[in-house]
N, C-alpha and C positions, 0 to 999 in steps of 0.2 A: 436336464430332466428328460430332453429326449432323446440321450442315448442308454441312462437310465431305463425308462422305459421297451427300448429297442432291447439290450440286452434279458429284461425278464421277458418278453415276450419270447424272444430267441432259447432262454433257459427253459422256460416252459417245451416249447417243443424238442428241446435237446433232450429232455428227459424222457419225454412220449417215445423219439426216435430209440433212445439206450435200452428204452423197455422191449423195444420192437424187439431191437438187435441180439438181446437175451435167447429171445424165444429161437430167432434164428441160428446162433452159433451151436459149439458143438455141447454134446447134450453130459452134465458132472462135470466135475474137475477132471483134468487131467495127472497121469501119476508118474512122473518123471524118476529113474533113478541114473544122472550123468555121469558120465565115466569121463578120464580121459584116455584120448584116442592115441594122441598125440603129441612131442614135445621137442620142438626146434628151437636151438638155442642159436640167440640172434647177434654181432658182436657188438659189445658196449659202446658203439660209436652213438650214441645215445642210446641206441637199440630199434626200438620197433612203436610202428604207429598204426594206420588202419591193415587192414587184407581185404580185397576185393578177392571176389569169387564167383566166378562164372561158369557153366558147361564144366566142371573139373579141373578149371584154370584156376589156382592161386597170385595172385599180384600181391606184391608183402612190400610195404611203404616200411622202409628199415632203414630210415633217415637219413644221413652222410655211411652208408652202405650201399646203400640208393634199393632199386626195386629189384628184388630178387620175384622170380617169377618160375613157381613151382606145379608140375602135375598131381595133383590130387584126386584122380578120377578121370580125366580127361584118357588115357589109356598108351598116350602117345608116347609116352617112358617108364609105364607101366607104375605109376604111382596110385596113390590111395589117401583116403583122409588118415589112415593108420601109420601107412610110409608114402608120404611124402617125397617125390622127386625131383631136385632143381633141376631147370630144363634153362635156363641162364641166369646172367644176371648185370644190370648197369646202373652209372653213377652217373647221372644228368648233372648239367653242368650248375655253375653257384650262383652267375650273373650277378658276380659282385655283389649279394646279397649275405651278409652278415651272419659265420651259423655254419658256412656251408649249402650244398645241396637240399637240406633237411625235406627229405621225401614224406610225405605226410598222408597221403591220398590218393586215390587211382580210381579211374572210371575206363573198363575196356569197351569202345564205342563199336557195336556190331548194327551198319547201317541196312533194316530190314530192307531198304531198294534194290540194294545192291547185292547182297551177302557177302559184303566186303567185315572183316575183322580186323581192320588194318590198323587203326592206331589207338594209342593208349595215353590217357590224359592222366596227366601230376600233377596233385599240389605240391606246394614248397611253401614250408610256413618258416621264414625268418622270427626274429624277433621282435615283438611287440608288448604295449600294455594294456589289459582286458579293460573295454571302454575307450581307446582313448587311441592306439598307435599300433600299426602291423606291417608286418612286410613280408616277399614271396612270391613267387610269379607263378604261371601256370605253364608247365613241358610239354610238349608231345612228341612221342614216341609210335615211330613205325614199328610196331609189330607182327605184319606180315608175316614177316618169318621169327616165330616166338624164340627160338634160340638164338638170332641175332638180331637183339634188339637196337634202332638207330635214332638218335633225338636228332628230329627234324623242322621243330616251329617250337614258337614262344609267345607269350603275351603278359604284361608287366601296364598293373594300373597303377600309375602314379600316387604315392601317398600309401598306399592299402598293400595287405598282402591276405593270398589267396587260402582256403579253408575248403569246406568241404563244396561235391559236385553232386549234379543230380542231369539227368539228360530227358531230353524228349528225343529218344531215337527217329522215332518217323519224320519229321519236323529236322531232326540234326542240327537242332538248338542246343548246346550248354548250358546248364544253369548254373554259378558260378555264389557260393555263400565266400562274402570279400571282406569279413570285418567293417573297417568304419569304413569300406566303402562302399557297403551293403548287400547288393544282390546283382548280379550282372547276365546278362544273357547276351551269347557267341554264335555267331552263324558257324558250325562246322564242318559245311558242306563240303564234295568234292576234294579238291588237292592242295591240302596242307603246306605251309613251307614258311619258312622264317619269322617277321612279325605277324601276330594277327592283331594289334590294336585297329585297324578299318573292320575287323568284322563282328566287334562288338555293337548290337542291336539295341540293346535298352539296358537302363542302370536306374536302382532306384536305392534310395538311404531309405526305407522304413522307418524308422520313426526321428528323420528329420538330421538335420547335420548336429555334429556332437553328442548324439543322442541316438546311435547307431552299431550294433555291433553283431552283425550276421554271423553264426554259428554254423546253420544246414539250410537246405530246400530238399522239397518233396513235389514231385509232381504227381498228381491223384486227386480223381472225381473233376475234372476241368479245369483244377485251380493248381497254382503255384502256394506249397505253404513255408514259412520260414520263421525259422525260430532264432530270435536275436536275443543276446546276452541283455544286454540293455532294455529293449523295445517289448517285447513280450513273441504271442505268438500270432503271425500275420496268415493274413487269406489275398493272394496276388494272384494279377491279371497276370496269365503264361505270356501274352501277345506283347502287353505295355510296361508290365510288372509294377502297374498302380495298384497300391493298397485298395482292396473291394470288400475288406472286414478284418477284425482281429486289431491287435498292437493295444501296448499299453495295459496287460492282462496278469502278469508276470512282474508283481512287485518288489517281490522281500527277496527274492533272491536272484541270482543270475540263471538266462536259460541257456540251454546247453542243445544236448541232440534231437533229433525229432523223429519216429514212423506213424506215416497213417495210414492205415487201415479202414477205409470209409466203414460205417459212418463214427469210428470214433481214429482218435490219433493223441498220441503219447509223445509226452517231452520231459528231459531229464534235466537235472539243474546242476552246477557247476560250483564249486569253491571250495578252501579250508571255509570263512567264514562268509556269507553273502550280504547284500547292502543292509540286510538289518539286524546283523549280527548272526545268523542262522546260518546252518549247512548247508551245502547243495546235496540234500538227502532225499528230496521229494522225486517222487514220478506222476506228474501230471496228466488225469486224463480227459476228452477236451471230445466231445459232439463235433464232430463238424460236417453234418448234414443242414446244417441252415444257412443265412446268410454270413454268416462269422462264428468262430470258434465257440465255443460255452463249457466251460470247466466244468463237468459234473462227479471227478472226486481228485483224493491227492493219497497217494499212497508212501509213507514213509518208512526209506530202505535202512533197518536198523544199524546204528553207530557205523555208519559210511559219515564221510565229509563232500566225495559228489559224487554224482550217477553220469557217469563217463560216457558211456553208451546203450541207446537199444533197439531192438528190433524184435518184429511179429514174423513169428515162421511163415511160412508159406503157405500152409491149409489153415492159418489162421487160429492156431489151439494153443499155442504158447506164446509168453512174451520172456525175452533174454534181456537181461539187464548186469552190465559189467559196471563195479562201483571200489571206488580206490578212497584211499587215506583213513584208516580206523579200521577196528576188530572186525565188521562186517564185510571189508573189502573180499571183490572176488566174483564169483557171477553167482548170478542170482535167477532163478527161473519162477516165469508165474502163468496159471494157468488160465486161461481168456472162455472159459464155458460163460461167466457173465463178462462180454470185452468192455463193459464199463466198469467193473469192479473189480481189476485182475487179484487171483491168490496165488499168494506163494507158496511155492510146492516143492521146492529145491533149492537145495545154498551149493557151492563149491567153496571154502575159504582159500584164498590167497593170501599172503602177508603181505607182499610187495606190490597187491592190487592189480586188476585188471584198467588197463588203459581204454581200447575199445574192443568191441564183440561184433562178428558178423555172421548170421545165421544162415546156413546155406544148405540145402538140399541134394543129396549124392549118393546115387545106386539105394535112392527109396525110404535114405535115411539122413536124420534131421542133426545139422554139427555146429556147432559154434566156436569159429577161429576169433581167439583172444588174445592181445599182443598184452604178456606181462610187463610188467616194470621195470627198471633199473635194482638190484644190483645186478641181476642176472635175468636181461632181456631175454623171451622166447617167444614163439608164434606158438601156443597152448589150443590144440584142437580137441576140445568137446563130445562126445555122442551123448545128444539129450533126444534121441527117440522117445516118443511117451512106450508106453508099458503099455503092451495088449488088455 
């Protein structure tokens, strides 16, 4: 009864805050007409998984290809979101890990102390089963010198394998989403080199052993948030990584990616069919200006089976949504004038679906690198500018 209670109280002001946050965002919908910019075809060694993007840096996780790392703006090989320059590329090693390399993820770690860009963090997602079993270690790469890239340290938690990152650059903490083994935070300071198991800091299972399956983290407005397949969507201490609200929110289906954007924040849901028979069709969206998260709507991405990936542009006016399996696969843009109630304003169809989507901002204009599917993997670059 008294979390009952706790939560309408918390609903209550979640809705006051979403009212706020109306009046403040940007004023109409927004009128999107997306092109593509772009289209790199990636080789079927699975193909292709996230792309980071930074300063005009591309990082393209292209599984057992490993990380192809391209100028897109950066100007250093004279590339562009339009053309595209590899500027190299490496295949980090397998560590006997099942699959191969399977490059999955990248975080380029540029430490504000120092203005050091030196190295670049990999996940590797072996093989696992959703809910229950993962494997994958986490690479680091010297990138110093972007054309010759050198893997120089490793770190491998027993049992778990690694997923998506999120950093606190000032701090030069990692935040590490581990599957069942939940949430992990790395000290990354200073000079990287071989194992780093001593410089893991705190670990937490969210919502309990067995019962655990870390998807992402988000560091924003104080808190550490994490969206678990299983557990629902958490509110964590960045310091201890103790649950301080949220979990257990996220019933009927599996959860999947997360962005927040205070004071509200979007998660996507995952499957052909999820625990109660349903799609991962939903895009949830979630206050979290109170003490713990508050659902205040669910928006449903038509005939998709899941919502793969999303992200809020950067002036906060659009929301991208890459969604695979069924007629609707493909991205999906929605416009955030009310960011509790997103509309959608723009489809791209894909057949072979988009895997993930990362929105990124370059020479003043808004793009979204999308890694297609299998049969014929691409990194599929976007121009979703709104319309004057």
């Amino acid at each position: 009864m008294r979390r009952d209670a706790l939560r309408l109280a918390t609903l209550t002001a979640a809705l006051a805050a979403a009212a706020g946050a109306c009046s403040d965002g940007p004023v109409g919908l927004v009128h999107v007409d997306p092109r593509l910019a772009a289209e790199i075809p990636i080789a079927p060694n699975y193909g292709i998984h996230d792309t980071y993007v930074r300063d005009g840096i591309a990082f393209v996780a292209a599984w057992n290809t490993g990380v192809i790392i391209f100028d897109v703006g950066d100007g250093r090989a004279g590339g562009s979101p339009e053309h595209p320059v590899e500027i190299s590329r490496l295949v980090p090693s397998a560590n006997d890990v099942p699959g191969g390399p399977a490059v999955h993820n990248a975080w380029w770690f540029k430490d504000p102390s120092t203005g050091s860009a030196r190295y670049l963090f990999l996940g590797q997602e072996g093989p696992g089963a959703v809910g229950q079993s993962s494997t994958g270690d986490i690479h680091v790469l010297d990138v110093s010198d972007l054309a010759n890239p050198v893997e120089v340290a490793g770190l491998r938690i027993p049992g778990a394998g690694a997923h998506n990152f999120w950093m606190d650059e000032s701090a030069a903490v990692l935040y590490a989403a581990y599957y069942n083994a939940g949430v992990i935070a790395v000290d990354v300071s200073g000079e990287l080199a071989g194992d780093l198991s001593d410089r893991v800091i705190a670990t937490v299972a969210p919502g309990g052993a067995g019962a655990t399956f870390t998807w992402g983290v988000q560091l924003a407005a104080g808190a550490l948030w994490a969206s678990d397949m299983v557990s629902g969507f958490w509110k964590l201490d960045p310091a201890t990584l103790s649950p301080i609200g949220g979990g257990q929110n996220v019933e009927t289906r599996w959860g999947a990616d997360l962005w927040v954007r205070p004071p509200m924040a979007y998660t996507g849901t995952w499957g052909g069919v999820a625990r109660d028979g349903s799609f991962g069709n939903l895009v949830n969206v979630w206050s979290v200006s109170g003490s713990e998260p508050v659902l205040v709507d669910s928006i449903v991405v038509d005939q998709v089976r899941t919502v793969s990936d999303l992200q809020v542009s950067e002036d906060g006016a659009l929301l991208a949504v890459t969604a695979e399996k069924g007629d609707g696969a493909g991205l999906h843009l929605y416009s955030l004038a009310d960011p509790a109630h997103p509309v959608r304003v723009a489809s791209i169809p894909v057949e072979a679906g988009l895997h993930t989507g990362t929105v990124a901002t370059i020479a003043g204009r808004i793009y979204v690198f999308a890694a297609r599917n299998p049969p014929s993997p691409a990194l599929m670059i976007y121009d979703v500018t709104p319309e004057p």
